[in-house]
C-alpha positions in Angstrom: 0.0 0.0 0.0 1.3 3.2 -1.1 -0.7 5.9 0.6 -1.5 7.9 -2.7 -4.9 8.2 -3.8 -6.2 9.4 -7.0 -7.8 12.3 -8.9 -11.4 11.6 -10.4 -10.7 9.1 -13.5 -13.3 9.6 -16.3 -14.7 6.9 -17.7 -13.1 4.5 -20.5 -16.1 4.8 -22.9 -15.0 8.6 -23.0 -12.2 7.8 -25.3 -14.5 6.7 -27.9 -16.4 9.5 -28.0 -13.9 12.2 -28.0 -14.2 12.3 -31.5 -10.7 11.2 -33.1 -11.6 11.2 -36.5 -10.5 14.3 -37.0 -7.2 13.8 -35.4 -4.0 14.7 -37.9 -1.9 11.9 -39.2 1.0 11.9 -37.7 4.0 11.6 -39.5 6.8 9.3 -39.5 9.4 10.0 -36.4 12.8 11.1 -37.4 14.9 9.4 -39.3 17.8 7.1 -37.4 20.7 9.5 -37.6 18.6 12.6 -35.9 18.1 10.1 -33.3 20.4 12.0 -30.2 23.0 10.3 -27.7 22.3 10.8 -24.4 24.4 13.5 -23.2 23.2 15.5 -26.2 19.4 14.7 -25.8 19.8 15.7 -22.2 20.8 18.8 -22.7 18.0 19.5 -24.8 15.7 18.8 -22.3 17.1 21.5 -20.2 15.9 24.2 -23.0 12.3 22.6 -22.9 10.3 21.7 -25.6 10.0 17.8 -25.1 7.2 15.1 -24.3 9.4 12.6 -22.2 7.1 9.4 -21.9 8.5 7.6 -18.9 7.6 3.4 -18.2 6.9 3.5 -14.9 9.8 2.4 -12.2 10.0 -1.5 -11.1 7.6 -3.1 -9.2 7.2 -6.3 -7.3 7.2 -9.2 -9.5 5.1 -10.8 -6.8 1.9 -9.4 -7.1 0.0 -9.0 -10.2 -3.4 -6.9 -11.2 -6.3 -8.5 -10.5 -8.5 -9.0 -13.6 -11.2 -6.4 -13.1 -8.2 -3.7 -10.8 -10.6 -1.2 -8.8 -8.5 1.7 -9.4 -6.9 3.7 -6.3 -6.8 0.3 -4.2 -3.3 -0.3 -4.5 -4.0 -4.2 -3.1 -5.3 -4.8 -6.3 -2.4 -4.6 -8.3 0.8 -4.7 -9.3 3.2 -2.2 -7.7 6.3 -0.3 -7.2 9.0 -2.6 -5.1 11.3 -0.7 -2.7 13.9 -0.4 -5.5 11.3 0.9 -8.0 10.3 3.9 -5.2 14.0 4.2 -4.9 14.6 4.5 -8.5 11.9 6.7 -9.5 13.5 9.6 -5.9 16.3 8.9 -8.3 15.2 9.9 -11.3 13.6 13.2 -9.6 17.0 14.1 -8.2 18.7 13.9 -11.4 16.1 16.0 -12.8 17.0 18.8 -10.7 20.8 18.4 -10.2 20.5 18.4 -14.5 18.6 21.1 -14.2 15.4 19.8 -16.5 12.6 21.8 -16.2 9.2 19.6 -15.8 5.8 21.3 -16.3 3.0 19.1 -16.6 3.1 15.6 -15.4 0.7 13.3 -16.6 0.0 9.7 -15.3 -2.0 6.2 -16.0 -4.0 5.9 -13.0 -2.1 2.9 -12.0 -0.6 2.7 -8.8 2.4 1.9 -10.3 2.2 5.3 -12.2 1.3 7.3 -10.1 3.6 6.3 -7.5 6.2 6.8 -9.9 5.3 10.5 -10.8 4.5 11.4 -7.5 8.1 10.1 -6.1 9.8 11.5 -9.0 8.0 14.8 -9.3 6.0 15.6 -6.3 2.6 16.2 -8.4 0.5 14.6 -11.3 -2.7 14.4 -12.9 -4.5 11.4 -14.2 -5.2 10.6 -17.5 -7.5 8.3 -19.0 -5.8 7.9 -22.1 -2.7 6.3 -20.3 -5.1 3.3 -18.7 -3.1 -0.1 -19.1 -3.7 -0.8 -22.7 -3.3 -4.1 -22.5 -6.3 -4.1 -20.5 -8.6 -3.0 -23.5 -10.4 -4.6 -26.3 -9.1 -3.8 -30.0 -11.1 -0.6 -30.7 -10.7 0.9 -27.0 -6.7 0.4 -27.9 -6.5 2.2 -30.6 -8.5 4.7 -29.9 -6.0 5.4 -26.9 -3.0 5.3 -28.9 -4.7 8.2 -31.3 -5.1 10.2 -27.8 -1.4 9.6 -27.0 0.0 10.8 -30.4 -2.0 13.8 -29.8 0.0 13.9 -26.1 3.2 13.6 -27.5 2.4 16.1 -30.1 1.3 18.6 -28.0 3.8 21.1 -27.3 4.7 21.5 -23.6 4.5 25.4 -22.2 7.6 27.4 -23.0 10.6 26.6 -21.4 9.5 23.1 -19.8 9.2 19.4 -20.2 6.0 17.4 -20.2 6.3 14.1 -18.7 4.0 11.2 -19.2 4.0 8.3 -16.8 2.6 5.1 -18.2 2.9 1.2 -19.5 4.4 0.0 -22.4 2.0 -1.5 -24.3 0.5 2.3 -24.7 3.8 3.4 -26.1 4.2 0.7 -28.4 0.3 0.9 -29.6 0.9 4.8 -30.7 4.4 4.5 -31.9 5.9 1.4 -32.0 8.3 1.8 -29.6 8.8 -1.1 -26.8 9.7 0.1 -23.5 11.6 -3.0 -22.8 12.6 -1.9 -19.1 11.5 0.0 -15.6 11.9 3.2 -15.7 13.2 3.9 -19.2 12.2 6.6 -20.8 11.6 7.8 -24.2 11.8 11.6 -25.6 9.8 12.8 -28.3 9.6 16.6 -29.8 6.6 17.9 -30.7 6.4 19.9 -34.4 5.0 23.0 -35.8 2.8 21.4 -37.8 1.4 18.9 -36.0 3.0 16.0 -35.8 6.0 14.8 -33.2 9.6 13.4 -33.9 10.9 10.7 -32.0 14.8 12.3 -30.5 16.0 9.4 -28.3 15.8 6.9 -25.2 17.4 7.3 -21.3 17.7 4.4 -19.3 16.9 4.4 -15.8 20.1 4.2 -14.1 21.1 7.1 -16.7 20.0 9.8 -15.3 21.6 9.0 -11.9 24.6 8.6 -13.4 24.8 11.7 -15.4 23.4 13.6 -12.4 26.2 12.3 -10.7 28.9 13.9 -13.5 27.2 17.5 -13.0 27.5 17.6 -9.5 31.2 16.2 -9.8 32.1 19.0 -12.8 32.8 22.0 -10.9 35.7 20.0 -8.9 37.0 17.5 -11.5 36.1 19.6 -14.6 33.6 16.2 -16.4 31.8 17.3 -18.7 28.1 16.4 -18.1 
């Protein structure tokens, strides 16, 4: 049991009437060599601008989500472990030792996901496009990838970072892209006209460890 309850949810059927039919295509994500290393992509973060769709941190491979989870009773599914809380204070201290500005974070009303955001950030708000995919029949899936496209197209407000907190199965169904581990996390860039270009991946262990090279530059002169 975590201790952290939930916003109002509104309800799944919502996503279908939304209305995505007049959503814009999206087009493709940028080509493999615009793609940035890690030191480069996080210091573009610290000028703002990016959608950085987080997997939530680990959990306990012991417990599982009940078939029918009642969302905000954490005893019904699967949750953060003591590393995964550890991580995801972690990944919040990086992002202020690096200096990344956050401005909105968004979360799947998960447990796991919220827990995450909240450890990491301090503050959320729940999203009902970011329920468990995996949990949905065909048509309520794709609808919910359409919704996140339009997230991670959505530019965030000057001079910050939007982060999304979610599964991987939501990631994959609107991109693609398979969030293969905890905590990883994957940066898009939203475009002028629309559309959103995929700019690269940070690992959860990277952010600590490049958190730890800024705080070490002003004595040893590393780079960060």
């Amino acid at each position: 049991m975590t201790g952290i309850r939930y916003r109002s949810v509104l309800g799944l059927g919502l996503l279908v009437a939304i209305g995505f039919a007049a959503t814009p295509t999206f087009a493709q994500p940028t080509a493999p060599g615009a793609i940035l290393p890690e030191s480069d992509l996080i210091d573009a973060l610290r000028r703002g601008g990016h959608v950085i769709y987080f997997r939530h941190a680990t959990t306990d491979p012991n417990q599982a989500d009940t078939t029918d989870p009642k969302l905000g009773r954490c005893e019904g599914q699967r949750n953060l472990s003591a590393d995964g809380r550890q991580m995801a204070g972690e990944i919040g201290g990086a992002f202020k030792t690096l200096r990344i500005p956050v401005g909105k974070v968004v979360s799947s009303p998960y447990c796991r996901a919220v827990d995450t955001a909240m450890l990491a950030f301090g503050r959320h708000e729940v999203s009902v496009a970011l329920y468990f995919a995996i949990s949905l029949g065909k048509t309520e899936r794709e609808q919910q990838g359409l919704a996140l496209q339009q997230m991670l197209a959505t530019p965030p407000a000057r001079g910050t970072n939007t982060v999304l907190v979610a599964h991987h199965v939501n990631l994959k169904e609107a991109t693609g892209i398979w969030l293969k581990r905890e905590g990883e996390a994957q940066v898009f860039r939203p475009r002028p006209d629309g559309g959103f270009d995929y700019v690269g991946e940070v690992s959860s262990g990277a952010w600590k460890r490049r958190a730890g090279a800024a705080a070490r530059a002003p004595a040893t002169g590393e780079r960060n």
